[in-house]
N, CA and C atoms as an extended XYZ file, in Angstrom:
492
Properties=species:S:1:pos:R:3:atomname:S:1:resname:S:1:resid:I:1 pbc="F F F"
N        -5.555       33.994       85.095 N   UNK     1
C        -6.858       33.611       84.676 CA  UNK     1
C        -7.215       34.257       83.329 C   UNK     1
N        -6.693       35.948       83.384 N   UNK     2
C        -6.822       35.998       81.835 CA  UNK     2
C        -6.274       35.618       80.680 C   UNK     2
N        -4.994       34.880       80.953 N   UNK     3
C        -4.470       34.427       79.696 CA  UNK     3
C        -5.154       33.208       79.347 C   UNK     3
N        -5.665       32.117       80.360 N   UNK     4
C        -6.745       31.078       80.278 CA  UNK     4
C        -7.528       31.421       79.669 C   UNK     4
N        -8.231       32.451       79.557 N   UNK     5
C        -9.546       32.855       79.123 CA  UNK     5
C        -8.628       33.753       77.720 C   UNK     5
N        -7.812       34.042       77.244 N   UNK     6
C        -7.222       34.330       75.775 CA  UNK     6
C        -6.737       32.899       75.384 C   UNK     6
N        -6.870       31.984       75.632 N   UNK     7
C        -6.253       30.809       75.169 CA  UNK     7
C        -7.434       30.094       74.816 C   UNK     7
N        -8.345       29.916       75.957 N   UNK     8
C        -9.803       29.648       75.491 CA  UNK     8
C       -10.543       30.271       74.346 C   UNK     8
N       -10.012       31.404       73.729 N   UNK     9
C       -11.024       31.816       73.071 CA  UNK     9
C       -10.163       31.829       71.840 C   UNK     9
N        -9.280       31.729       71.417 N   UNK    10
C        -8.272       31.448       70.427 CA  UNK    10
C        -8.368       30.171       70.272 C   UNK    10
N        -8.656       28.947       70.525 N   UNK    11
C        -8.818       28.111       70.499 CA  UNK    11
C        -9.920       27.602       69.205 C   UNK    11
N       -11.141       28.517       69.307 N   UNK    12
C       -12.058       28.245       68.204 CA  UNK    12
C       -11.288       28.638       66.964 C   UNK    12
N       -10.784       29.707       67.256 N   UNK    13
C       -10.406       30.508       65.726 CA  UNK    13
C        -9.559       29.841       65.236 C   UNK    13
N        -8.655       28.731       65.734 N   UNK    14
C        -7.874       27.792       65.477 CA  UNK    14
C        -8.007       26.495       64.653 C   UNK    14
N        -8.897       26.090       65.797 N   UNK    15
C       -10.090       24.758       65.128 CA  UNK    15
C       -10.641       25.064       63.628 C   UNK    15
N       -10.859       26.051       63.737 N   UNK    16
C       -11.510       27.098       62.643 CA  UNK    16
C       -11.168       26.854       61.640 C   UNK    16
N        -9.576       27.328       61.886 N   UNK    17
C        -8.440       27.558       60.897 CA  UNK    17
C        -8.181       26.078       60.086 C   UNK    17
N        -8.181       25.245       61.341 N   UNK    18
C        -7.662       23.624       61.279 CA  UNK    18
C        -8.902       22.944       60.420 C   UNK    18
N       -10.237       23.288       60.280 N   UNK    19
C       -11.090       22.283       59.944 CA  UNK    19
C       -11.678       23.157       58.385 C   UNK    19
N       -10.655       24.689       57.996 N   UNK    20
C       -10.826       24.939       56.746 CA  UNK    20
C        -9.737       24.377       56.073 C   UNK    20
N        -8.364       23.888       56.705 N   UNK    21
C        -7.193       23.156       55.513 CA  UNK    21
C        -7.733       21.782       55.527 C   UNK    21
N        -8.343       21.010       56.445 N   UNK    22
C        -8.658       19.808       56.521 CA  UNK    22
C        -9.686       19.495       55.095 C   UNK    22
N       -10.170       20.575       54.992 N   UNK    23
C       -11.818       20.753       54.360 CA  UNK    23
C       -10.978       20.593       52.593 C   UNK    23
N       -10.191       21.748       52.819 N   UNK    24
C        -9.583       21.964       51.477 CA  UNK    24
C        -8.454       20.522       50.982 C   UNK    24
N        -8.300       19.869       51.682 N   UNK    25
C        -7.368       18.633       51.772 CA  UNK    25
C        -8.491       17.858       51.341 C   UNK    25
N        -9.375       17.438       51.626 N   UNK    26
C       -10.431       16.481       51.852 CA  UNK    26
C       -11.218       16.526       50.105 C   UNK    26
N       -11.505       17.830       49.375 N   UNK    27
C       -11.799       17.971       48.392 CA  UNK    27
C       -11.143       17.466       47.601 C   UNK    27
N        -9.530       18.253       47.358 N   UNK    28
C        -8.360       17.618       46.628 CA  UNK    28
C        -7.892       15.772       46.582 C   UNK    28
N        -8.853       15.696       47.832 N   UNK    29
C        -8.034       13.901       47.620 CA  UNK    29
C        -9.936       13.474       46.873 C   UNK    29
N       -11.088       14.111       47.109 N   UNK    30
C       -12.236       13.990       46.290 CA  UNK    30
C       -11.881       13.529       45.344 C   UNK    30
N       -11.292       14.960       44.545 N   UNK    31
C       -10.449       15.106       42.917 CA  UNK    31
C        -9.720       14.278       42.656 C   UNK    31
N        -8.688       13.574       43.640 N   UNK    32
C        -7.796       12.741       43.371 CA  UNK    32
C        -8.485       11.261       42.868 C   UNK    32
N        -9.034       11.212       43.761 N   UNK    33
C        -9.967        9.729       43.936 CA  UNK    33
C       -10.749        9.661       42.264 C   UNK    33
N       -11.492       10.702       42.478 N   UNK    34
C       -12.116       10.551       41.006 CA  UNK    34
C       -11.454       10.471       40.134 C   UNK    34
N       -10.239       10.884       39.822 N   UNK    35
C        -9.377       11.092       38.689 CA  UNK    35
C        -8.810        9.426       38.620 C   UNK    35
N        -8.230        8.816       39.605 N   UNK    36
C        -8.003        7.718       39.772 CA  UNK    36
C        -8.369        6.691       39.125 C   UNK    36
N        -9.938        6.875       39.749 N   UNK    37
C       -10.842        5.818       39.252 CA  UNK    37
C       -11.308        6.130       37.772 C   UNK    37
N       -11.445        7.310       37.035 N   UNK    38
C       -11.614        7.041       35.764 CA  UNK    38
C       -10.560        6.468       34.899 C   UNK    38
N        -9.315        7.313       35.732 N   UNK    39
C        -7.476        6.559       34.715 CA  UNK    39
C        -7.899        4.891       34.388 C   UNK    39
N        -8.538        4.533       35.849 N   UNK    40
C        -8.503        2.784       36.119 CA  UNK    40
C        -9.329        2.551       35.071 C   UNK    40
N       -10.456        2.685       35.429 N   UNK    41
C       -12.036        3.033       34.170 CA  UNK    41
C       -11.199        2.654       32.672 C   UNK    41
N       -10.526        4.048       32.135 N   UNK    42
C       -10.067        3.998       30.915 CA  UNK    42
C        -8.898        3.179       30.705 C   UNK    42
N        -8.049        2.460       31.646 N   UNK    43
C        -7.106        1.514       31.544 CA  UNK    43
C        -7.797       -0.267       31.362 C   UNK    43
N        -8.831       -0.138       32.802 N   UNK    44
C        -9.493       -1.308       31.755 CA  UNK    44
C       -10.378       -1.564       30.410 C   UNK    44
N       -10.669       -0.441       30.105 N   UNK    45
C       -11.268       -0.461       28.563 CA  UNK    45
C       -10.281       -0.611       27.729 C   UNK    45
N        -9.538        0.319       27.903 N   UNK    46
C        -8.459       -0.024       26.831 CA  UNK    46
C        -7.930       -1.725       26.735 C   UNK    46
N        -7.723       -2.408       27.782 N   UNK    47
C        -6.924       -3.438       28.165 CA  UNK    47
C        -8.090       -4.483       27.454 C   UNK    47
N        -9.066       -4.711       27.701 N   UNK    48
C       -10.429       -5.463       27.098 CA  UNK    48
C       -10.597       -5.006       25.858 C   UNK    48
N       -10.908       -4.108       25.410 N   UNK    49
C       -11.218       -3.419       23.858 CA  UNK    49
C       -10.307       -2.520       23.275 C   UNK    49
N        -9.541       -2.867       23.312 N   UNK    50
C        -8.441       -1.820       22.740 CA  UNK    50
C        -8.513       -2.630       20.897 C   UNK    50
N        -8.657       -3.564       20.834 N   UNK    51
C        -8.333       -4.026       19.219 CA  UNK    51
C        -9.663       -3.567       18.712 C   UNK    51
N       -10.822       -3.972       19.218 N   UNK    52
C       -11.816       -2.922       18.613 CA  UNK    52
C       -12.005       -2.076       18.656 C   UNK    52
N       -11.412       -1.167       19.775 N   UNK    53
C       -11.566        0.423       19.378 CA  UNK    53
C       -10.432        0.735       18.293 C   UNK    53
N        -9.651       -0.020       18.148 N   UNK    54
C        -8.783        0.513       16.866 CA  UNK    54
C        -8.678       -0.421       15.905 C   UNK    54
N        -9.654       -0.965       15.977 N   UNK    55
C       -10.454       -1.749       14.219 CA  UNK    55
C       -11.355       -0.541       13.663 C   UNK    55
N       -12.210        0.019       14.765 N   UNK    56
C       -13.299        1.060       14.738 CA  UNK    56
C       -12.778        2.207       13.846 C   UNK    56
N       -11.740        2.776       14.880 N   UNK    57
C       -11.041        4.123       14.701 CA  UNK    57
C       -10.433        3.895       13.241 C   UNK    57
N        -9.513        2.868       12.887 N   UNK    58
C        -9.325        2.676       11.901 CA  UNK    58
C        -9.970        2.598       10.345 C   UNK    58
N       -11.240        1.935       10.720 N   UNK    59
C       -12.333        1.526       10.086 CA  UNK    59
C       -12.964        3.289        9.477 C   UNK    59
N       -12.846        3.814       10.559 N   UNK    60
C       -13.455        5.193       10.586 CA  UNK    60
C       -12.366        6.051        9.545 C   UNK    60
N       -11.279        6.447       10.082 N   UNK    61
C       -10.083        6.829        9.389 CA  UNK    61
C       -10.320        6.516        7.617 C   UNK    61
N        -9.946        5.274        7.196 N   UNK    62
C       -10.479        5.054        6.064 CA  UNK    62
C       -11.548        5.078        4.910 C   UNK    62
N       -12.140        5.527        5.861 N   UNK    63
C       -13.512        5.749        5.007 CA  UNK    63
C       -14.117        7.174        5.044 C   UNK    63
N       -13.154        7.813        6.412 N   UNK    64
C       -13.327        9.481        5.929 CA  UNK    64
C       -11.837        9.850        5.073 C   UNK    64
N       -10.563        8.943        4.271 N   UNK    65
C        -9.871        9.195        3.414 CA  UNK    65
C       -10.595        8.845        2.259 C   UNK    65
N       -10.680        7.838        2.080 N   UNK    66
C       -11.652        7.328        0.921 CA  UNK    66
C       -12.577        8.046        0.342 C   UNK    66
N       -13.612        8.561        1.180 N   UNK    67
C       -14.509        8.868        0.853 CA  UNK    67
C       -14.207       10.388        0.232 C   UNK    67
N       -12.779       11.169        0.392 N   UNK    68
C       -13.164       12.443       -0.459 CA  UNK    68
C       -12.482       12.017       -1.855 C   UNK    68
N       -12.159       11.326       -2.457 N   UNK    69
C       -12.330       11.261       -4.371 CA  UNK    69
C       -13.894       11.113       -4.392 C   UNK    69
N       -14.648       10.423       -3.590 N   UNK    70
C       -16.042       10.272       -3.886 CA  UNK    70
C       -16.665       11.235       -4.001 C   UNK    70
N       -16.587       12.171       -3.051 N   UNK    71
C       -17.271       13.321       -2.666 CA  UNK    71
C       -17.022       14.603       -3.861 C   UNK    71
N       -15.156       14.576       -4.189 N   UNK    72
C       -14.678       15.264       -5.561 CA  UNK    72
C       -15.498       14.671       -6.949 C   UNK    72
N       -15.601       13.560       -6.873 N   UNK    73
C       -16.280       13.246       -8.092 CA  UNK    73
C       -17.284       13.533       -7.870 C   UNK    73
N       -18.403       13.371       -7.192 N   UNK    74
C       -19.556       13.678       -6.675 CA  UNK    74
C       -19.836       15.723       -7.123 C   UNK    74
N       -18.928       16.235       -6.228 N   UNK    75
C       -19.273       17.603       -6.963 CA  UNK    75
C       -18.668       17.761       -8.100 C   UNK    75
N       -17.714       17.505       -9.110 N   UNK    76
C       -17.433       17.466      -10.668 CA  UNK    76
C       -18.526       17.065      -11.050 C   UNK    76
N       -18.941       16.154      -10.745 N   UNK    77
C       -20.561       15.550      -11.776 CA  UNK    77
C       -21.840       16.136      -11.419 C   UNK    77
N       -21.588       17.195      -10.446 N   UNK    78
C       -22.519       17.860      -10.200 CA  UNK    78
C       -22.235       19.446      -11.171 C   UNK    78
N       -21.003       19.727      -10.883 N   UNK    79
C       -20.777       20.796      -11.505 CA  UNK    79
C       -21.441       20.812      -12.964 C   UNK    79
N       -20.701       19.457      -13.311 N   UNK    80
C       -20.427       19.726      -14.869 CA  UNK    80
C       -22.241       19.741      -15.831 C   UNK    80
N       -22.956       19.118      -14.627 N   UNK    81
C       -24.485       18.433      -15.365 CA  UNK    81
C       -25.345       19.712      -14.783 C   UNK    81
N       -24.820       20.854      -13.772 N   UNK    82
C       -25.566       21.825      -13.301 CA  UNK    82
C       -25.374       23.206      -13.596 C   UNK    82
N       -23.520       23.391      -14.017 N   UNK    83
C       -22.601       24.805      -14.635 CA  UNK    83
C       -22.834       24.556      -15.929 C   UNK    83
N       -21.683       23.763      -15.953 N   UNK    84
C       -21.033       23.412      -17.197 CA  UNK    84
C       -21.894       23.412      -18.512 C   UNK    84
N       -23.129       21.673      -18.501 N   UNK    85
C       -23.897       21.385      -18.774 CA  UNK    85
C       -25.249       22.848      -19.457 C   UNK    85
N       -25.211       23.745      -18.830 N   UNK    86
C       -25.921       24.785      -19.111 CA  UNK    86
C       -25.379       25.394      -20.493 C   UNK    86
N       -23.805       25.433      -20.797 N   UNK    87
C       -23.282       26.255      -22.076 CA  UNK    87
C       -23.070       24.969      -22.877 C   UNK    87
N       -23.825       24.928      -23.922 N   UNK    88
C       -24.338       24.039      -24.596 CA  UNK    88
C       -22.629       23.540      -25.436 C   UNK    88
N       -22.012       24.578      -26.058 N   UNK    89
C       -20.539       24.411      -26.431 CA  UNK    89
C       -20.083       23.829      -25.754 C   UNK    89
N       -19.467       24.509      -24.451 N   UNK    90
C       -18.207       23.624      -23.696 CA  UNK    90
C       -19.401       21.756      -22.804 C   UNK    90
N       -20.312       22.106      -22.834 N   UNK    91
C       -20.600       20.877      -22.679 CA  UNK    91
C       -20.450       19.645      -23.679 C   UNK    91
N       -20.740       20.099      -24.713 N   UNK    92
C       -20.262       19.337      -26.059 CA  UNK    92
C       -18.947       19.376      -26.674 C   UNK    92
N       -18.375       20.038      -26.104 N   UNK    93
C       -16.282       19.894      -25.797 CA  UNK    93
C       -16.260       18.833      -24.886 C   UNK    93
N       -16.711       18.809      -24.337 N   UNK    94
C       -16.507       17.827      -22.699 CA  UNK    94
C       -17.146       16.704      -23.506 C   UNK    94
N       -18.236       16.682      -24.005 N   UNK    95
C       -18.830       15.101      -23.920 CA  UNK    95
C       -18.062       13.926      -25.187 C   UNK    95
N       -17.637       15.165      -25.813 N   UNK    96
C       -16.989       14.816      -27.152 CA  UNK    96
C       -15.470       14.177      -26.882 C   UNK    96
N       -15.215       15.075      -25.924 N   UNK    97
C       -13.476       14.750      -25.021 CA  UNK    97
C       -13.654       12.996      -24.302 C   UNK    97
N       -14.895       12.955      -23.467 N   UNK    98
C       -15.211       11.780      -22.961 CA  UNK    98
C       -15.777       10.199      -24.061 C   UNK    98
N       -16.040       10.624      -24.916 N   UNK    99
C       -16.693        9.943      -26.073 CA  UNK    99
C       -15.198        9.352      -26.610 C   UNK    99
N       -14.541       10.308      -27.053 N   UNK   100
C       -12.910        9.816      -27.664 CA  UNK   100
C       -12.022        9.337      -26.706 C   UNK   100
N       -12.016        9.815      -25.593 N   UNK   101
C       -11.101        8.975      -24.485 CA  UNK   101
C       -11.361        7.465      -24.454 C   UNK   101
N       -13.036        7.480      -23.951 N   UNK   102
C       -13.529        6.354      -23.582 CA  UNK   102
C       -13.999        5.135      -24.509 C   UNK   102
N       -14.526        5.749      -25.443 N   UNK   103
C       -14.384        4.534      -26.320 CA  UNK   103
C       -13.606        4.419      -27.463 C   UNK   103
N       -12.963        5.577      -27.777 N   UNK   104
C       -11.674        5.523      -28.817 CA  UNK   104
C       -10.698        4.430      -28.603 C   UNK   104
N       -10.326        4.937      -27.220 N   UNK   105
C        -8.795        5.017      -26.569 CA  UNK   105
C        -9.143        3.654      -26.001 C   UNK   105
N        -9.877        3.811      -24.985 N   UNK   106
C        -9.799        2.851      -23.649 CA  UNK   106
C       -10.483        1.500      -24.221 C   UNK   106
N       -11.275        1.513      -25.057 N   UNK   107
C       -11.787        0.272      -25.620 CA  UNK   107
C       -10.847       -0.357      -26.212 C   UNK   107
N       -10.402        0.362      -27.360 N   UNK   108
C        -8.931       -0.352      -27.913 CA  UNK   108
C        -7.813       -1.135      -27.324 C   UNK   108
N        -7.845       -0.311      -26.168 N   UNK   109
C        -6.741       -0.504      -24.998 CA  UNK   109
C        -6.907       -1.785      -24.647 C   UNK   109
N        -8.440       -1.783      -24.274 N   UNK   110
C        -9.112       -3.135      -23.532 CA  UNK   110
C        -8.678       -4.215      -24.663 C   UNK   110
N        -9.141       -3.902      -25.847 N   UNK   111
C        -9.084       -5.138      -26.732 CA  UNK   111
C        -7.385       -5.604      -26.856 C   UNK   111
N        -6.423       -4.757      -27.229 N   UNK   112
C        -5.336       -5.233      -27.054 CA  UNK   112
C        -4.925       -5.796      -25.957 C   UNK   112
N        -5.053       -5.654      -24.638 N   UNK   113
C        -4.868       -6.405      -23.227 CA  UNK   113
C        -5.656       -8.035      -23.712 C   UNK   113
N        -6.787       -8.095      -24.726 N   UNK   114
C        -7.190       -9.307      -24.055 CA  UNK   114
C        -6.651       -9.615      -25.082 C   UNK   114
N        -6.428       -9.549      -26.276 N   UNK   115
C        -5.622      -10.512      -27.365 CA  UNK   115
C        -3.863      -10.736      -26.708 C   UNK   115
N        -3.546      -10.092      -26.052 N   UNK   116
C        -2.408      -10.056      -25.681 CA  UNK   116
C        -2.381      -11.290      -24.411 C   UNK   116
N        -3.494      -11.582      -23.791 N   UNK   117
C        -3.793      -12.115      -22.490 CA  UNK   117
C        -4.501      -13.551      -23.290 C   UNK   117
N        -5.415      -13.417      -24.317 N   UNK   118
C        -5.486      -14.862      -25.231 CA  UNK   118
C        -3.870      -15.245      -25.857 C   UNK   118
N        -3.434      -14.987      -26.646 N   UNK   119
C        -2.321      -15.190      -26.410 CA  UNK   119
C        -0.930      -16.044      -25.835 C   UNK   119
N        -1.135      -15.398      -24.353 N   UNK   120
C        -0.206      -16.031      -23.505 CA  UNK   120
C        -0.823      -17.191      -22.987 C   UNK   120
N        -2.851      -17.061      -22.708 N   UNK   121
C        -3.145      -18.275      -22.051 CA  UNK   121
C        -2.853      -19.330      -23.185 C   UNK   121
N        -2.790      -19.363      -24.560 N   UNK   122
C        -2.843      -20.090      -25.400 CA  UNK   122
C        -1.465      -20.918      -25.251 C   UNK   122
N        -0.423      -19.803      -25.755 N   UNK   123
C         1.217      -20.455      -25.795 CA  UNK   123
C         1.689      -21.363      -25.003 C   UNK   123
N         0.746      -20.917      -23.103 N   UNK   124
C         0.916      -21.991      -22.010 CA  UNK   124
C         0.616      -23.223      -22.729 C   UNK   124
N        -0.647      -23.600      -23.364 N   UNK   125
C        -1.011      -24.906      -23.578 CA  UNK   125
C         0.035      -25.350      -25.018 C   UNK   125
N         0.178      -24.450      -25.749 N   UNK   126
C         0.907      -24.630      -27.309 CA  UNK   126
C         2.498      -25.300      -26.527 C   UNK   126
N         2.860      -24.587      -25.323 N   UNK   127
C         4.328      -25.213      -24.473 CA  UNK   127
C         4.231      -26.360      -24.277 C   UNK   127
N         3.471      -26.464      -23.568 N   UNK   128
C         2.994      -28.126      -22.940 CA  UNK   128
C         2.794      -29.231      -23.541 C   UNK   128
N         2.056      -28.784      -24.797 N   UNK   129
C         1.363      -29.691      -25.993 CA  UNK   129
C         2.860      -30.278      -26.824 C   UNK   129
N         3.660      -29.367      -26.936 N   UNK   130
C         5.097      -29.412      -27.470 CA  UNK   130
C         5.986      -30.331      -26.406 C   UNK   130
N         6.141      -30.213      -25.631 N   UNK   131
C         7.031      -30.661      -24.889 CA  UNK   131
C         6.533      -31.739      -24.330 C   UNK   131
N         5.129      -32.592      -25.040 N   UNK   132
C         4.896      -33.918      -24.540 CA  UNK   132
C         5.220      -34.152      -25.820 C   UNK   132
N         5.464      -33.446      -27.008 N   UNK   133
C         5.007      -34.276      -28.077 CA  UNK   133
C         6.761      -34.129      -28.944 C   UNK   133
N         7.195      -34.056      -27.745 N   UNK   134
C         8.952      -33.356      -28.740 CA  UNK   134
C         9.636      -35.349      -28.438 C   UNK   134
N         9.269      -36.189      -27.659 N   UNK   135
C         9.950      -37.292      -27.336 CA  UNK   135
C         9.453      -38.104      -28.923 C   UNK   135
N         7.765      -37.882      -29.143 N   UNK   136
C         7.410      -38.752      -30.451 CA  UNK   136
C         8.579      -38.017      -31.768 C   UNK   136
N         8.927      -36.493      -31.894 N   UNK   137
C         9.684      -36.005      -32.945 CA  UNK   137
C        11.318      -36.508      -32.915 C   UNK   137
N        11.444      -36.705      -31.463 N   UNK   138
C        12.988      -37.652      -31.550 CA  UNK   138
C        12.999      -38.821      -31.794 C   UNK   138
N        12.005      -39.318      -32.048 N   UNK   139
C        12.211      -41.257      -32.004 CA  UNK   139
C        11.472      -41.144      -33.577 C   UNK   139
N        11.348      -40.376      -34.462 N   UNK   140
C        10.488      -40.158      -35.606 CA  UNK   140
C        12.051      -40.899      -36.861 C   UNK   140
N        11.859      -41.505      -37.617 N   UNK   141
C        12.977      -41.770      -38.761 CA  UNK   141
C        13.186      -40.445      -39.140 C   UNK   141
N        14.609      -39.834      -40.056 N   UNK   142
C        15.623      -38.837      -40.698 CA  UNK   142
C        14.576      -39.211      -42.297 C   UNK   142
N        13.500      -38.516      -42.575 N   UNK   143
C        13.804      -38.268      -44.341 CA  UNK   143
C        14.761      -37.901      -45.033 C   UNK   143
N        15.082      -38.872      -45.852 N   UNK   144
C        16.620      -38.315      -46.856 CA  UNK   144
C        16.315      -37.317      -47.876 C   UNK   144
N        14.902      -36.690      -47.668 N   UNK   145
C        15.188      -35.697      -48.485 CA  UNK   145
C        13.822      -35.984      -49.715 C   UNK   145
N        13.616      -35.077      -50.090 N   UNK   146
C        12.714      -35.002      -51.713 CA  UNK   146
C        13.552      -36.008      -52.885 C   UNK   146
N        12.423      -37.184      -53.200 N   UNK   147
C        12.901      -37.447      -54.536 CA  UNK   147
C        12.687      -37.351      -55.375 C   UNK   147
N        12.885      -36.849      -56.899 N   UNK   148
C        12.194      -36.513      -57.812 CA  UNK   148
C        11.684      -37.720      -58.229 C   UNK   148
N        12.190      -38.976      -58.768 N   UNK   149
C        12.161      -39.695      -59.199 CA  UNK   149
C        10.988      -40.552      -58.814 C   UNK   149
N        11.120      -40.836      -58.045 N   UNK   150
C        10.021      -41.229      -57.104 CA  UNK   150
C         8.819      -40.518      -57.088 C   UNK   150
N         8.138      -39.154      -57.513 N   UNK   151
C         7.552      -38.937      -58.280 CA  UNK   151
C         7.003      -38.194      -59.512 C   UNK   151
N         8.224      -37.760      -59.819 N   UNK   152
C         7.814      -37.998      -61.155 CA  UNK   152
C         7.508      -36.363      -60.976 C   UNK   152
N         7.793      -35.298      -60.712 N   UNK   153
C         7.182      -33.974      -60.555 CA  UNK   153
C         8.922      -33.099      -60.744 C   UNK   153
N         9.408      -32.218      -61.608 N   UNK   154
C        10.100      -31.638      -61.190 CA  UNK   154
C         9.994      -30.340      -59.887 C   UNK   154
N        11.243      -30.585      -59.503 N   UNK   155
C        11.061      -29.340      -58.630 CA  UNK   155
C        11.187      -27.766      -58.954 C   UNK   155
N        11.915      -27.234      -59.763 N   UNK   156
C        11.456      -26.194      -60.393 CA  UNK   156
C        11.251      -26.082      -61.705 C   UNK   156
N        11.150      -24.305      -61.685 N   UNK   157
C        10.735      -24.248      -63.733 CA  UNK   157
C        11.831      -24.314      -64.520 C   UNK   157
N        13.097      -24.410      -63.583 N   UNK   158
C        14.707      -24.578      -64.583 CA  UNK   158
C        14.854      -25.970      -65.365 C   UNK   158
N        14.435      -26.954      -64.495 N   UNK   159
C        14.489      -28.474      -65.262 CA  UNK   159
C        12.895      -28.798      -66.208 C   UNK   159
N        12.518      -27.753      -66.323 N   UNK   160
C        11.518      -27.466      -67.646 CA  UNK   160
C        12.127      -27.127      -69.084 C   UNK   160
N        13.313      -26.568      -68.779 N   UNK   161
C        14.388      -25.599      -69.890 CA  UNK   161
C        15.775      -26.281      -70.305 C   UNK   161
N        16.012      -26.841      -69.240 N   UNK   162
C        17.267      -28.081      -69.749 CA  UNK   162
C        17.461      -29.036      -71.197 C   UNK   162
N        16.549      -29.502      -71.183 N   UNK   163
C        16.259      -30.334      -72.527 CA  UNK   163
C        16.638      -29.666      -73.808 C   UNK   163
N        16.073      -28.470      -73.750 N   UNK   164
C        15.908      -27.158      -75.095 CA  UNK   164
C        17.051      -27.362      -75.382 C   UNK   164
């Protein structure tokens, strides 16, 4: 009867035992479950919007590369009109440097590109104009040449001196 009654009472501490791994099992598949369902969550987003999230991302990417020459120029033209700009010399080194680059150099530059670019659009049409008009220069008669006689003009100042 007393081991009945040690078996009976071991029994709770058991259950005990049994309904704290159950407990701790029961959380972990919680965790599991949730984890699950967000993977799913973020698998169908991706699967539906995946080209716009990486038009976006992309979109984004580019315009935080881009945007630092902007930002460099942005503080140079800040520097130069807020440092620089203050020492009256090297500001007038600088503006003088920009004055001769820009309209010395680069204007010139410009003008030769477009005479160079009139030019070629021209020769296109000067080609064309030629090569309709080269069939009238083959079917044209052979001149035999300058005659004096015919009018009456010598051709140089040597048959001025012959006679003498």
């Amino acid at each position: 009867m007393e081991a009945d009654c040690m078996s009976r009472r071991s029994k709770p501490n058991t259950l005990k035992l049994q309904i704290d791994v159950l407990s701790d099992y029961t959380g972990k598949i919680d965790m599991l479950i949730t984890d699950t369902l967000d993977a799913a969550d973020l698998a169908q987003l991706i699967g539906c919007d995946a080209t716009s999230l990486l038009q976006a991302n992309i979109m984004g990417f580019k315009t935080r590369i881009l945007g630092y020459p902007y930002q460099f120029a942005d503080y140079i033209e800040s520097q130069i009109h807020n440092e620089v700009g203050k020492c009256l010399p090297v500001y007038n080194l600088y503006s003088s440097a920009v004055n001769t680059v820009c309209v010395g150099f680069i204007q010139a530059f410009n003008g030769f590109w477009y005479c160079l670019g009139l030019c070629c659009i021209t020769m296109i049409f000067t080609f064309a104009f030629g090569v309709k008009s080269a069939k009238y220069y083959r079917r044209m008669d052979r001149d035999s040449g300058f005659d004096e006689r015919e009018y009456g003009l010598p051709l140089t100042n040597a048959d001025l001196f012959e006679g003498e």
